[in-house]
Structures are given as structure tokens and as C-alpha cells.
PyMOL Python script that loads the backbone (N, CA, C, O; Angstrom):
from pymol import cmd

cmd.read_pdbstr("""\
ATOM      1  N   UNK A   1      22.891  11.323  29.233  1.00  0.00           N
ATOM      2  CA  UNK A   1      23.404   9.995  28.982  1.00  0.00           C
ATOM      3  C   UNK A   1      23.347   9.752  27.465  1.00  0.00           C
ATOM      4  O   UNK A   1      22.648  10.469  26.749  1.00  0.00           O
ATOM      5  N   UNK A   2      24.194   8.586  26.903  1.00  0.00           N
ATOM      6  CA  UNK A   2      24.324   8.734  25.717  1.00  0.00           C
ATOM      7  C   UNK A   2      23.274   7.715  25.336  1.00  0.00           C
ATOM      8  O   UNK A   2      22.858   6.944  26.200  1.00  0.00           O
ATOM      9  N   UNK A   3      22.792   7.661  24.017  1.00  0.00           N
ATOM     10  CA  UNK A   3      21.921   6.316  23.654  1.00  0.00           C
ATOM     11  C   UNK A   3      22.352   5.150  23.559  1.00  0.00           C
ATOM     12  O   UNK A   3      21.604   4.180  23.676  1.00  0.00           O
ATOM     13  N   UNK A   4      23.963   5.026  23.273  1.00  0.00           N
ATOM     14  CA  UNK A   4      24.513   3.843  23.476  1.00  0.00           C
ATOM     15  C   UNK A   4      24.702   3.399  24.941  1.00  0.00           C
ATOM     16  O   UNK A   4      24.817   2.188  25.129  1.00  0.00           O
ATOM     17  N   UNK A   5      24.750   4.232  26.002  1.00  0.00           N
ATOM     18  CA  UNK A   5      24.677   3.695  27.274  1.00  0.00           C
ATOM     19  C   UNK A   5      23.052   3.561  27.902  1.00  0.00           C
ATOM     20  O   UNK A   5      22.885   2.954  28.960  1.00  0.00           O
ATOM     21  N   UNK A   6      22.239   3.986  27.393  1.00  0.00           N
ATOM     22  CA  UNK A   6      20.815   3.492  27.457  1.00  0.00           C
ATOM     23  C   UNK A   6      20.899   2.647  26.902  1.00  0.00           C
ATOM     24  O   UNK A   6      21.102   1.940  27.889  1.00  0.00           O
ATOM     25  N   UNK A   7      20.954   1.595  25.674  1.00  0.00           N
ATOM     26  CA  UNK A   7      20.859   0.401  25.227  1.00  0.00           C
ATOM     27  C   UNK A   7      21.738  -0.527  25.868  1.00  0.00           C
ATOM     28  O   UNK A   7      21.483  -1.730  25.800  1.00  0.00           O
ATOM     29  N   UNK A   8      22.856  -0.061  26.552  1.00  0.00           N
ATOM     30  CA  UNK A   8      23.508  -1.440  27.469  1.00  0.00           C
ATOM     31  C   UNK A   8      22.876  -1.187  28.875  1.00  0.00           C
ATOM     32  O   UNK A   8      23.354  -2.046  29.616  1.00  0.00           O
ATOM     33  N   UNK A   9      22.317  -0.668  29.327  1.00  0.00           N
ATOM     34  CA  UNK A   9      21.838  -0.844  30.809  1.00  0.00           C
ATOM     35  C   UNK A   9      20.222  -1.257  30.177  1.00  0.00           C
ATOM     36  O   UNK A   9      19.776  -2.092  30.965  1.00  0.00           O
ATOM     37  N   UNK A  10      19.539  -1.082  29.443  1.00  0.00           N
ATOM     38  CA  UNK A  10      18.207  -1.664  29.376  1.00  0.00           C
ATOM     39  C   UNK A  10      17.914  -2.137  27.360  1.00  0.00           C
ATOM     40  O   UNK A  10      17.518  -1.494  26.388  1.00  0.00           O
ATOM     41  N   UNK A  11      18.327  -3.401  27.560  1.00  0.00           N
ATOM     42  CA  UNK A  11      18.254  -3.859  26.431  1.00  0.00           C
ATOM     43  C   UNK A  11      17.142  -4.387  25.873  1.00  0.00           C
ATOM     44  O   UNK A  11      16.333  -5.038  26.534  1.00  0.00           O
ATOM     45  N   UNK A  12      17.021  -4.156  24.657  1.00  0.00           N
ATOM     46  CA  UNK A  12      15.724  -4.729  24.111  1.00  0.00           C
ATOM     47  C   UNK A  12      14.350  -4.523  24.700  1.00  0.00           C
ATOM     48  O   UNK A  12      13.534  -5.445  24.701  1.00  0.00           O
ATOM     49  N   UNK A  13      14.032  -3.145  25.280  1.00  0.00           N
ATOM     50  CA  UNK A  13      12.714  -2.647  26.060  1.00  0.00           C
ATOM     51  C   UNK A  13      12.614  -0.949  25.329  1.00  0.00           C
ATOM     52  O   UNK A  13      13.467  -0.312  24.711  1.00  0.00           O
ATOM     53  N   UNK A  14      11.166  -0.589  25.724  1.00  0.00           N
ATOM     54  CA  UNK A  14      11.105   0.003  25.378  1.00  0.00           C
ATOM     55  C   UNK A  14      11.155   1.046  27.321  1.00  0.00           C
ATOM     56  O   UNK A  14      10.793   0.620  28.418  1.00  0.00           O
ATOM     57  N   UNK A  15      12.012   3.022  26.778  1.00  0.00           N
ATOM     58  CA  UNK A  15      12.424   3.842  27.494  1.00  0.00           C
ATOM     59  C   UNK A  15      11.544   5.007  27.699  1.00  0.00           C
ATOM     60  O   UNK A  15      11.045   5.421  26.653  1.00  0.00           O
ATOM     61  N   UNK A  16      11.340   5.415  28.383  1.00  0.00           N
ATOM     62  CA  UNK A  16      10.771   6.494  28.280  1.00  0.00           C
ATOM     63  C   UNK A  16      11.786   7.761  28.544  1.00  0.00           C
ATOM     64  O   UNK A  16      11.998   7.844  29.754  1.00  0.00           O
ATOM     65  N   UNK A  17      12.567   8.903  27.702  1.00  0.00           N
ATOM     66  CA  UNK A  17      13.478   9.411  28.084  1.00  0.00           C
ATOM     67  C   UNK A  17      12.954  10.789  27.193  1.00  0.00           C
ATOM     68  O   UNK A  17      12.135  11.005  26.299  1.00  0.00           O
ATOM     69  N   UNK A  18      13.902  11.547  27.967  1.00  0.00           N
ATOM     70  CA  UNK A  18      13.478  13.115  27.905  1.00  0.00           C
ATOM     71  C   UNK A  18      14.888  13.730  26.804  1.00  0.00           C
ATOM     72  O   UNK A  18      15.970  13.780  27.388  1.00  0.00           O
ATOM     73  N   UNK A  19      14.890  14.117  25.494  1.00  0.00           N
ATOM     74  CA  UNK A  19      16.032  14.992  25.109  1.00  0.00           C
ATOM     75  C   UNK A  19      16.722  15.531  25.841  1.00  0.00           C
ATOM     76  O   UNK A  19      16.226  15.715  26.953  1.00  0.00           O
ATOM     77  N   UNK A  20      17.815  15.923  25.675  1.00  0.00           N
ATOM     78  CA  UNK A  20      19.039  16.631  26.515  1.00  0.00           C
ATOM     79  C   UNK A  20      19.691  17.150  25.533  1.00  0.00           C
ATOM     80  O   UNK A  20      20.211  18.241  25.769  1.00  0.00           O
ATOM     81  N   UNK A  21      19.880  16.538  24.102  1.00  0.00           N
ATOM     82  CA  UNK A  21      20.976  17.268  23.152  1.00  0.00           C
ATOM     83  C   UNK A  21      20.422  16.839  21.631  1.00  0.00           C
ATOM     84  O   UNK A  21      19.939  15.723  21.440  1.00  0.00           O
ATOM     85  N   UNK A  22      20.493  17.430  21.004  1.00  0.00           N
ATOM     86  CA  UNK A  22      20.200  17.036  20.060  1.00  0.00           C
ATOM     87  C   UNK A  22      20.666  18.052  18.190  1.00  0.00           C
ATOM     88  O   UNK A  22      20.843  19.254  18.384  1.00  0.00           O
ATOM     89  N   UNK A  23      20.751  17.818  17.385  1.00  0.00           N
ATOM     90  CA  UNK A  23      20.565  18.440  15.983  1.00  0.00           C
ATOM     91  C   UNK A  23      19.883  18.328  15.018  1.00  0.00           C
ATOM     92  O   UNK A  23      19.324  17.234  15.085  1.00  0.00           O
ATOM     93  N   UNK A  24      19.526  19.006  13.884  1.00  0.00           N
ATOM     94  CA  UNK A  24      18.567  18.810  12.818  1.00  0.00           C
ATOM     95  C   UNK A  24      19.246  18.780  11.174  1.00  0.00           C
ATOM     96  O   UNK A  24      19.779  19.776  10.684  1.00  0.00           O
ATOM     97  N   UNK A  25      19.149  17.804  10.640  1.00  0.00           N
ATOM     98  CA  UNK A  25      19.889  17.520   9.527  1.00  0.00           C
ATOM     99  C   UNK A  25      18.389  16.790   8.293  1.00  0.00           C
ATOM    100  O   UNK A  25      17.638  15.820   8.395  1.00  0.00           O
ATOM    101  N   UNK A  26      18.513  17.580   7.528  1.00  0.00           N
ATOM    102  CA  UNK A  26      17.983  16.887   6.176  1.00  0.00           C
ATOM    103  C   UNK A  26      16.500  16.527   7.112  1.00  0.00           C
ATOM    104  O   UNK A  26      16.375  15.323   7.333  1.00  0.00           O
ATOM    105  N   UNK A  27      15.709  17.160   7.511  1.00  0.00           N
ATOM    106  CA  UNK A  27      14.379  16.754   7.914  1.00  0.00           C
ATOM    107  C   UNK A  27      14.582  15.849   8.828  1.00  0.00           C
ATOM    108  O   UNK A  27      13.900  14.871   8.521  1.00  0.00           O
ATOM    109  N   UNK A  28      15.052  15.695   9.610  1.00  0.00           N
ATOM    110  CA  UNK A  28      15.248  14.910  10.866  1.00  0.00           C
ATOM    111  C   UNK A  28      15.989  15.351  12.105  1.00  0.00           C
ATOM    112  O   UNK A  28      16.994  16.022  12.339  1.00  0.00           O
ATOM    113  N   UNK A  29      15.021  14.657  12.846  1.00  0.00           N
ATOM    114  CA  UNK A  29      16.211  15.182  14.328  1.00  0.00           C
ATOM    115  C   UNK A  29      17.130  13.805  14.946  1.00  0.00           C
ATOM    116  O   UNK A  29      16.840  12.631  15.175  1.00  0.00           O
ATOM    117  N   UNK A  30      18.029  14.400  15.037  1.00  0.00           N
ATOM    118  CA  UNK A  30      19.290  13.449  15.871  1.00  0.00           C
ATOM    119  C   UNK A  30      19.107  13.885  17.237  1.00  0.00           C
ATOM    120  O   UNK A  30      19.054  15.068  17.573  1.00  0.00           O
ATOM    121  N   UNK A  31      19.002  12.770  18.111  1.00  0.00           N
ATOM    122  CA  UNK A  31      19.218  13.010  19.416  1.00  0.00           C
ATOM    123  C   UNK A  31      20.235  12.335  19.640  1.00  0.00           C
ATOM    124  O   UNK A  31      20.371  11.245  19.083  1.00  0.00           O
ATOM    125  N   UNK A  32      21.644  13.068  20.931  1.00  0.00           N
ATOM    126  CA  UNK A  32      23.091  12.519  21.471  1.00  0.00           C
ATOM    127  C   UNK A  32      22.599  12.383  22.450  1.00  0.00           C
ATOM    128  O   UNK A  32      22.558  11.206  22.809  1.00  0.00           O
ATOM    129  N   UNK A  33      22.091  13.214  23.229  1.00  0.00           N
ATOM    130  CA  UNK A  33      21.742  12.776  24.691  1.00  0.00           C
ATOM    131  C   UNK A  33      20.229  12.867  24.803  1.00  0.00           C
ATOM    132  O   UNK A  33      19.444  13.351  23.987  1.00  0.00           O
ATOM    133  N   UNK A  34      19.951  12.241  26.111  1.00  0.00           N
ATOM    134  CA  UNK A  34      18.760  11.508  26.848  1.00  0.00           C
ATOM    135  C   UNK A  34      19.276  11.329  28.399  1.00  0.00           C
ATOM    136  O   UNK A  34      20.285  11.060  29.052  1.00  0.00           O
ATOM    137  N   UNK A  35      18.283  11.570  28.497  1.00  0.00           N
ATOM    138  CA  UNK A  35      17.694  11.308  30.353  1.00  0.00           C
ATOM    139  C   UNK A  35      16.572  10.302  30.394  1.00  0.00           C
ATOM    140  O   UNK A  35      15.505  10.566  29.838  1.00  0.00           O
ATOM    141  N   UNK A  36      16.804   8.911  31.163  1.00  0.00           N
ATOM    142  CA  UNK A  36      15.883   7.872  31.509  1.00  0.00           C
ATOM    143  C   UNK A  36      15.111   8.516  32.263  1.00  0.00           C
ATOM    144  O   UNK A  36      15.538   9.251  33.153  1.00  0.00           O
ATOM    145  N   UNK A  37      13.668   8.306  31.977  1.00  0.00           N
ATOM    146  CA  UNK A  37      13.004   8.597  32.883  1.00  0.00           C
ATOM    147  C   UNK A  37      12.255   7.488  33.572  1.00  0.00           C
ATOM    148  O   UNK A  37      11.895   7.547  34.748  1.00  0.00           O
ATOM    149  N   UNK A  38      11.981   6.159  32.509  1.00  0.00           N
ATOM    150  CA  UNK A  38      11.836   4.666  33.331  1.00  0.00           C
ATOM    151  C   UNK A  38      11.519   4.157  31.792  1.00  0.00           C
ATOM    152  O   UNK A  38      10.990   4.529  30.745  1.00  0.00           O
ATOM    153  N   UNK A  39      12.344   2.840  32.502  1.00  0.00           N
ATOM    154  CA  UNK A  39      12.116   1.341  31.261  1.00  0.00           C
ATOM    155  C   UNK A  39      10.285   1.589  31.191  1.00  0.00           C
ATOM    156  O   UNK A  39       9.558   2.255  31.929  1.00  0.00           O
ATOM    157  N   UNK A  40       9.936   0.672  29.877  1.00  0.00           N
ATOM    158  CA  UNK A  40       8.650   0.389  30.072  1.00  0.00           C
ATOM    159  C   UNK A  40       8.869  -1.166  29.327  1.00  0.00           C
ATOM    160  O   UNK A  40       9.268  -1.518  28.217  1.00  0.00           O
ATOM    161  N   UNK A  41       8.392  -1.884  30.545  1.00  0.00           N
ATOM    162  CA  UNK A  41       8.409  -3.386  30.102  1.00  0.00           C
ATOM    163  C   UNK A  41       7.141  -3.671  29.108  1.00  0.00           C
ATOM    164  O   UNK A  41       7.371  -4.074  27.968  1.00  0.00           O
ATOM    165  N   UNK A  42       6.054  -3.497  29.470  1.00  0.00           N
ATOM    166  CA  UNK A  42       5.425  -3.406  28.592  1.00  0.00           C
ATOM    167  C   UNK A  42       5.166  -3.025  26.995  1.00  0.00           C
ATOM    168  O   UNK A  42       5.597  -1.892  26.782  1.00  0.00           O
ATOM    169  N   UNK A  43       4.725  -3.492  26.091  1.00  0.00           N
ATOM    170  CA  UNK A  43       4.719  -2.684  24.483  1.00  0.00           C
ATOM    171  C   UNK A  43       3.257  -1.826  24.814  1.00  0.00           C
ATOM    172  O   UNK A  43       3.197  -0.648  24.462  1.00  0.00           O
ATOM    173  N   UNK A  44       1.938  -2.549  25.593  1.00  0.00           N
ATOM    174  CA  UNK A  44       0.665  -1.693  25.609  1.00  0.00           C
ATOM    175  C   UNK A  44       1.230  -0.376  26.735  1.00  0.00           C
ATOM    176  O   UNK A  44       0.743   0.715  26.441  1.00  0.00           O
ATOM    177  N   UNK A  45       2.075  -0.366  27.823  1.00  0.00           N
ATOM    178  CA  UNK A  45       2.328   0.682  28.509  1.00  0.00           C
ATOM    179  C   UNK A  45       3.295   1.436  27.607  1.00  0.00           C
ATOM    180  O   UNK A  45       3.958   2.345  28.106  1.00  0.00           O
ATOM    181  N   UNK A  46       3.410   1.172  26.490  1.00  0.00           N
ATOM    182  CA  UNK A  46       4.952   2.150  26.078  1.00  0.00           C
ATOM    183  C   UNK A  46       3.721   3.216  25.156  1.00  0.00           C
ATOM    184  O   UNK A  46       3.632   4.440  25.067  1.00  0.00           O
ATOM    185  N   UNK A  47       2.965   2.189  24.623  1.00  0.00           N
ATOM    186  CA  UNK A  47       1.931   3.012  23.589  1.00  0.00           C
ATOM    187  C   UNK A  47       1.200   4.555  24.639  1.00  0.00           C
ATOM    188  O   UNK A  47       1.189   5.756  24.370  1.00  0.00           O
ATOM    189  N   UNK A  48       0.750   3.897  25.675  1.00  0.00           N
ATOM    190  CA  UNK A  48       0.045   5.120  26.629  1.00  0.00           C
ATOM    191  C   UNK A  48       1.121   5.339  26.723  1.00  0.00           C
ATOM    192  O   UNK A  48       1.422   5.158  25.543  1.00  0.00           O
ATOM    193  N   UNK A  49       2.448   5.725  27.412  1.00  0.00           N
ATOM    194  CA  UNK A  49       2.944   6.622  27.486  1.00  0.00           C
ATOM    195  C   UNK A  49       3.484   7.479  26.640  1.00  0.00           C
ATOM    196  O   UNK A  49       3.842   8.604  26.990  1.00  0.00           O
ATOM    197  N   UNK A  50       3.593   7.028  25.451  1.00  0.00           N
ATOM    198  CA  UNK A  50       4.210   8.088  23.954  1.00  0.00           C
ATOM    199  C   UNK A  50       2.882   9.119  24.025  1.00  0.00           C
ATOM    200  O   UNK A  50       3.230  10.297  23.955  1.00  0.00           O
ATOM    201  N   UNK A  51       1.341   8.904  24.156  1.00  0.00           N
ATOM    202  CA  UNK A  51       0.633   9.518  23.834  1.00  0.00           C
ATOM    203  C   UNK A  51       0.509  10.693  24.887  1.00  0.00           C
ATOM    204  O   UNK A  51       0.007  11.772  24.572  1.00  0.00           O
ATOM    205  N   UNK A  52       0.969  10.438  26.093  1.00  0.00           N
ATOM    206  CA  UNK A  52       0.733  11.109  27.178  1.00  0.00           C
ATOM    207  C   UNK A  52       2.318  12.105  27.538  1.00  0.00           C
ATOM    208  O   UNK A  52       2.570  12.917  28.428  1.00  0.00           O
ATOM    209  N   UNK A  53       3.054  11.624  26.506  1.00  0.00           N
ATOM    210  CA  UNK A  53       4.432  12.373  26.864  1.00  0.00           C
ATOM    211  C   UNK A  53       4.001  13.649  26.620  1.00  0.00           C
ATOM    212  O   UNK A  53       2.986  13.682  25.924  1.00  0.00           O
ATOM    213  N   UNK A  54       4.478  14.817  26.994  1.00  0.00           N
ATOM    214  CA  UNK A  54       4.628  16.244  26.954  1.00  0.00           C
ATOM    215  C   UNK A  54       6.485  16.772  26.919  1.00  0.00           C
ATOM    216  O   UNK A  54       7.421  16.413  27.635  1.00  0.00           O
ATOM    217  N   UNK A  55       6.431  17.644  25.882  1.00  0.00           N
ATOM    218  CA  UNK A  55       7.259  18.453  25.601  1.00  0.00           C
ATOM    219  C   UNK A  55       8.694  17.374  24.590  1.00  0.00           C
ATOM    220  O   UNK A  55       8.701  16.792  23.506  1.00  0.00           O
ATOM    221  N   UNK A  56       9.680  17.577  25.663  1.00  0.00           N
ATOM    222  CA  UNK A  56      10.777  16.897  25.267  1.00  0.00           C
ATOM    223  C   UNK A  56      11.041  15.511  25.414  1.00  0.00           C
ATOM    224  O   UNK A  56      12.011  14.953  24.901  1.00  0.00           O
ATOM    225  N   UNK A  57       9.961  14.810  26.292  1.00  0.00           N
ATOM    226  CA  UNK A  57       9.855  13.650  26.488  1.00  0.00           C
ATOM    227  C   UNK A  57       8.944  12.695  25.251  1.00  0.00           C
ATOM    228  O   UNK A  57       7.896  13.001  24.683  1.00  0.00           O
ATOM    229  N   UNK A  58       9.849  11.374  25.096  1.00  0.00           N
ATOM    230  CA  UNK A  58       9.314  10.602  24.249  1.00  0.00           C
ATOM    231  C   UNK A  58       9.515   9.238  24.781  1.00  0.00           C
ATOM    232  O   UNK A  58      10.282   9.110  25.735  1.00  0.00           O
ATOM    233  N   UNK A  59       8.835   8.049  24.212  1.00  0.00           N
ATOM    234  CA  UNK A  59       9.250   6.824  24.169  1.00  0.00           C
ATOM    235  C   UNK A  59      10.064   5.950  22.640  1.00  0.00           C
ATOM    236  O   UNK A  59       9.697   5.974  21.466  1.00  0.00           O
ATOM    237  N   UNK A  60      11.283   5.226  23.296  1.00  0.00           N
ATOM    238  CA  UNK A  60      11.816   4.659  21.887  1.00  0.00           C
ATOM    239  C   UNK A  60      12.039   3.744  22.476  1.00  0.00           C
ATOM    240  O   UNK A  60      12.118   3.777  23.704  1.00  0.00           O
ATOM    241  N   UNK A  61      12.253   2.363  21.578  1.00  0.00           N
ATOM    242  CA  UNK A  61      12.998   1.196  21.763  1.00  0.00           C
ATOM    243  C   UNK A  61      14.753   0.936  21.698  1.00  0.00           C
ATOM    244  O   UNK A  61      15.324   1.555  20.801  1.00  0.00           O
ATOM    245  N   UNK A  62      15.228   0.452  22.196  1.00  0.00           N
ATOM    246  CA  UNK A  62      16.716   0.146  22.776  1.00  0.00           C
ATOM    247  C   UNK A  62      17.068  -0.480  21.683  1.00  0.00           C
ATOM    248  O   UNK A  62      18.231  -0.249  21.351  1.00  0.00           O
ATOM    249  N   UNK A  63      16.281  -1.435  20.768  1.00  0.00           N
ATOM    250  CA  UNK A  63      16.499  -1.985  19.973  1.00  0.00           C
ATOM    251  C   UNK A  63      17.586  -1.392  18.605  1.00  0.00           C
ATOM    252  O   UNK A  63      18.491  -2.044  18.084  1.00  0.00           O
ATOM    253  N   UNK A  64      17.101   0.201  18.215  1.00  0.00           N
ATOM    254  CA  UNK A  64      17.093   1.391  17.451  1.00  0.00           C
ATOM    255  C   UNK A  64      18.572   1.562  18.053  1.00  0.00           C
ATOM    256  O   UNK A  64      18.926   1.915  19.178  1.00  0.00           O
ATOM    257  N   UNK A  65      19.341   1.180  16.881  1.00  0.00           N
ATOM    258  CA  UNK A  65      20.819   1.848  17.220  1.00  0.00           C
ATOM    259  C   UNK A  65      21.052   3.454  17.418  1.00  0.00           C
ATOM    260  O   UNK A  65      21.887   4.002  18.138  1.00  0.00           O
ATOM    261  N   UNK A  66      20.095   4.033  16.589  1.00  0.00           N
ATOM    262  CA  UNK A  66      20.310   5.299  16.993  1.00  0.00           C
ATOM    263  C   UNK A  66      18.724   6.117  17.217  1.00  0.00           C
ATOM    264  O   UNK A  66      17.612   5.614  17.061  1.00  0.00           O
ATOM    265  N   UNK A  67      19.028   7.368  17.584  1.00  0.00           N
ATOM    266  CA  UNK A  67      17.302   8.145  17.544  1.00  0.00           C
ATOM    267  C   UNK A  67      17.826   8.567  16.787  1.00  0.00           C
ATOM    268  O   UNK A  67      19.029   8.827  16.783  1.00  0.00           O
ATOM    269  N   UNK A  68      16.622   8.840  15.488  1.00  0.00           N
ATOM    270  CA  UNK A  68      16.503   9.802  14.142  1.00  0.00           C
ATOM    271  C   UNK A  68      15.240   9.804  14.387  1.00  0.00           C
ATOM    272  O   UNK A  68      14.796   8.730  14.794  1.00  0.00           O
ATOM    273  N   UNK A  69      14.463  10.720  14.264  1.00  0.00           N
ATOM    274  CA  UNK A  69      13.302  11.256  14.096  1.00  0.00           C
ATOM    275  C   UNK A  69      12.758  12.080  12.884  1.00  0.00           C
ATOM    276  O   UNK A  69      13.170  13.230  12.728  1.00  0.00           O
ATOM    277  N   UNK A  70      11.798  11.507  11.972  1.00  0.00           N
ATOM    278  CA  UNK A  70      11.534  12.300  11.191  1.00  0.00           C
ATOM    279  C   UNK A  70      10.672  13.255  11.202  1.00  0.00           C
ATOM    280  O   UNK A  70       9.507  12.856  11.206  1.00  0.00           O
ATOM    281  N   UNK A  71      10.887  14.908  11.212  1.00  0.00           N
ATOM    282  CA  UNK A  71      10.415  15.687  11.639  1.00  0.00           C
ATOM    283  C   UNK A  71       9.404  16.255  10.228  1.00  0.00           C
ATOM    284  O   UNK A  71       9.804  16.393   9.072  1.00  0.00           O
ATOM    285  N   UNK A  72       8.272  16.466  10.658  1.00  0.00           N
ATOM    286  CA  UNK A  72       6.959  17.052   9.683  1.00  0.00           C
ATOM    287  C   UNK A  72       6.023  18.668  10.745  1.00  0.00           C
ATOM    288  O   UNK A  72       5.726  18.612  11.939  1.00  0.00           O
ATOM    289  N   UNK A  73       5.828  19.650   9.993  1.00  0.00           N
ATOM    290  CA  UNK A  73       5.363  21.053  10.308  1.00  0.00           C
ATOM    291  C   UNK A  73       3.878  19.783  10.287  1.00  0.00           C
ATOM    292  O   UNK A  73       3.625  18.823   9.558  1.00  0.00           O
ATOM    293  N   UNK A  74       3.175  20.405  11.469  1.00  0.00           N
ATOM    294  CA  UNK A  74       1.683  20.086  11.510  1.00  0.00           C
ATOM    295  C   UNK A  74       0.952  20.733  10.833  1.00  0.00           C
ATOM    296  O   UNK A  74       1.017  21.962  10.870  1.00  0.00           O
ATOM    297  N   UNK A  75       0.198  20.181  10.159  1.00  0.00           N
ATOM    298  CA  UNK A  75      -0.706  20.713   9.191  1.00  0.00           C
ATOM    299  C   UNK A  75      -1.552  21.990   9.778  1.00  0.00           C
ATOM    300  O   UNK A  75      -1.412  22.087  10.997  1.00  0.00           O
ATOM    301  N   UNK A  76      -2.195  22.750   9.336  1.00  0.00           N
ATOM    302  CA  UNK A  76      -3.261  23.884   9.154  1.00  0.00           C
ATOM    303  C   UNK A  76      -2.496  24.383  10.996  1.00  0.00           C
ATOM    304  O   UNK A  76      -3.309  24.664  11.877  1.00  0.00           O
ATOM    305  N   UNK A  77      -1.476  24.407  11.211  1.00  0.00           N
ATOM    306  CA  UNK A  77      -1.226  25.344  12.065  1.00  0.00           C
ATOM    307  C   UNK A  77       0.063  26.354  11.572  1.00  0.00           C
ATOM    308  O   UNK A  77       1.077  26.012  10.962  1.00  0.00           O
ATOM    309  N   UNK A  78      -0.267  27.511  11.974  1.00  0.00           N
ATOM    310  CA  UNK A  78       0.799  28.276  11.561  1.00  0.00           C
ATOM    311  C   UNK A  78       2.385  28.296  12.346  1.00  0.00           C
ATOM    312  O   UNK A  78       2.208  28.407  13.559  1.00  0.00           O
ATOM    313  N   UNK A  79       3.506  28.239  12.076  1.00  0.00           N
ATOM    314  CA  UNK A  79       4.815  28.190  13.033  1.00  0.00           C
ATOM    315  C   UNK A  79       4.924  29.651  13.718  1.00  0.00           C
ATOM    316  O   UNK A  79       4.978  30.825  13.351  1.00  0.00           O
ATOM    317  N   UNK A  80       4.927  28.999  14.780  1.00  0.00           N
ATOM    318  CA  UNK A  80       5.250  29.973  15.826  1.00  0.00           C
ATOM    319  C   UNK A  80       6.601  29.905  16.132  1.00  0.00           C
ATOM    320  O   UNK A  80       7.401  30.659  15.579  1.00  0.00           O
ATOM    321  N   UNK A  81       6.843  29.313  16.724  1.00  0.00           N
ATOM    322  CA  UNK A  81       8.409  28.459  16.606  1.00  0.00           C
ATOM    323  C   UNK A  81       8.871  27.327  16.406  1.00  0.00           C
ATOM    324  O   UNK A  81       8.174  26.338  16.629  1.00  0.00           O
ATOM    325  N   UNK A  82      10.254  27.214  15.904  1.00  0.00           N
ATOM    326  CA  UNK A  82      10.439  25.839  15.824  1.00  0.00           C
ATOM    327  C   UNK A  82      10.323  24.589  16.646  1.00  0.00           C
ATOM    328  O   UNK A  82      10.310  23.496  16.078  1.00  0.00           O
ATOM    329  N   UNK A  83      10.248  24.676  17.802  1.00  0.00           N
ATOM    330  CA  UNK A  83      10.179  23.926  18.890  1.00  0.00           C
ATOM    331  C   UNK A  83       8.383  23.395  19.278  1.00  0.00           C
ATOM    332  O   UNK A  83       8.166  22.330  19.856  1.00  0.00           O
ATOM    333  N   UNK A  84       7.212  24.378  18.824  1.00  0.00           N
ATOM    334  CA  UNK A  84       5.940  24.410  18.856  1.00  0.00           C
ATOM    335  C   UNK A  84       5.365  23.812  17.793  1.00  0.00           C
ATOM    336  O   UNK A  84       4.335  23.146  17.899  1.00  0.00           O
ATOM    337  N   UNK A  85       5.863  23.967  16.907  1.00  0.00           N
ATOM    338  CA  UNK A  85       5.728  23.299  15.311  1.00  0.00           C
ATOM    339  C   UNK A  85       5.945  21.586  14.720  1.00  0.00           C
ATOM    340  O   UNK A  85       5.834  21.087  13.600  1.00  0.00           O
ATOM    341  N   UNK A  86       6.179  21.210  15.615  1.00  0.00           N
ATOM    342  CA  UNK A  86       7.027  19.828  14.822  1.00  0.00           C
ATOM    343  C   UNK A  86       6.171  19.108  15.501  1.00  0.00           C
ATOM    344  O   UNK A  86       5.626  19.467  16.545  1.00  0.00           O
ATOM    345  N   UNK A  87       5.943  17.558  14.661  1.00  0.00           N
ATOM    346  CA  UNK A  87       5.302  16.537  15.658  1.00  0.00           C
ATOM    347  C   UNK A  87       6.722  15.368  15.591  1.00  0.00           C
ATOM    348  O   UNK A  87       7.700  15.221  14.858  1.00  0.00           O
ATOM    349  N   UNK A  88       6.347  14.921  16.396  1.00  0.00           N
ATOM    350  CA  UNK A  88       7.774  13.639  16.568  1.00  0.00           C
ATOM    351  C   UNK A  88       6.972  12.461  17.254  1.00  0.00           C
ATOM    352  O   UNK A  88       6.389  12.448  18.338  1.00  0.00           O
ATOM    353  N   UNK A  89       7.148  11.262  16.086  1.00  0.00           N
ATOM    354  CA  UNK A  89       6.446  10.198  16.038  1.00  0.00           C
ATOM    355  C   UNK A  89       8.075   9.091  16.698  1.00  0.00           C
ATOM    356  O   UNK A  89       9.040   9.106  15.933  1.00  0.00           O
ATOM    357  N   UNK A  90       8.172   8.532  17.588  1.00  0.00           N
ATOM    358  CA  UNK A  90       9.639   8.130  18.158  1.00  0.00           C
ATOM    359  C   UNK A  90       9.818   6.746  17.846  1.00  0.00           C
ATOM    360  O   UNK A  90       9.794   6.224  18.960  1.00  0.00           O
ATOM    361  N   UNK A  91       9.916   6.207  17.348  1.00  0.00           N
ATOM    362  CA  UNK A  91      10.720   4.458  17.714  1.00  0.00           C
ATOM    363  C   UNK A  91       9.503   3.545  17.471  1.00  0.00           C
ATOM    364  O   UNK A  91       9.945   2.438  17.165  1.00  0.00           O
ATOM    365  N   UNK A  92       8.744   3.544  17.475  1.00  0.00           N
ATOM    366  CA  UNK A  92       7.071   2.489  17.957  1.00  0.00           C
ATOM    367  C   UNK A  92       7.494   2.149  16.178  1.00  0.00           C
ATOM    368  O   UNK A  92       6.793   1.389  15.510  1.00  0.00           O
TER     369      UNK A  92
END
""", "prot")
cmd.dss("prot")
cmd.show_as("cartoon", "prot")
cmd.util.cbc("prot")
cmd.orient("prot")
């Protein structure tokens, strides 16, 4: 699904949604697609769930015309791969 059709079916909340598509430009990631995985009405439930997401899943706000993510190598670990390497701080 696109992010503009996540922001008209759940406006102004925060999502919990999983990547589906995405690119990397100038230290950042662009995400096109997303998979809902559930609104979070809450702002204290959106916080536990960003911390508890695993892998491709994150939480952002609807608010955020677009996802950009600014991507940073974690410190004192070595890259294994690109996908193992990155932390992604989302929307909060």
C-alpha cells in the first residue's frame, strides 16, 4: 500500500507498518510501500511498539507526508550487511 493511502484511511494516528519497497538516497531511506499492520491510537502504545518492532517493521505518524528515514551504521559494530547494520529511528 502506498503511504498516501495509509494517511487517508487512518489520519492523524500513529501506524504500525512493515516496509514492502523502498530506496536509499543521500543517507536516507525512502519508503513507497507499507503494509498496515494496526493503527495505534495511543502516543504511550506507539512508543512500546517502535521499541518492540523487529526487522522491517516500524511505527510512524500519518501526519508525515512522506517516510524518510535517516539512516546511521551503529557504532562499535562491524557491517555485516547492509540490512544488519543500520538503525532506523521512524516518525516519533
Amino acid at each position: 500500500m502506498l503511504w498516501s493511502e495509509v494517511r487517508d484511511l487512518f489520519p492523524n494516528q500513529f501506524v504500525l507498518v512493515e516496509e514492502l519497497k523502498s530506496h536509499y538516497e543521500d543517507n536516507k531511506l525512502h519508503v513507497e510501500e507499507v503494509a498496515v499492520i494496526k493503527p495505534i491510537p495511543d502516543p504511550k502504545a506507539a512508543w512500546k511498539e517502535l521499541f518492540s518492532a523487529k526487522n522491517e517493521r516500524f511505527v510512524y505518524h500519518t501526519s508525515n507526508e512522506n517516510i524518510v528515514v535517516e539512516v546511521r551504521d551503529k557504532p562499535m559494530i562491524r557491517r555485516a550487511s547492509q540490512n544488519n547494520a543500520w538503525i532506523r529511528l521512524a516518525g516519533l
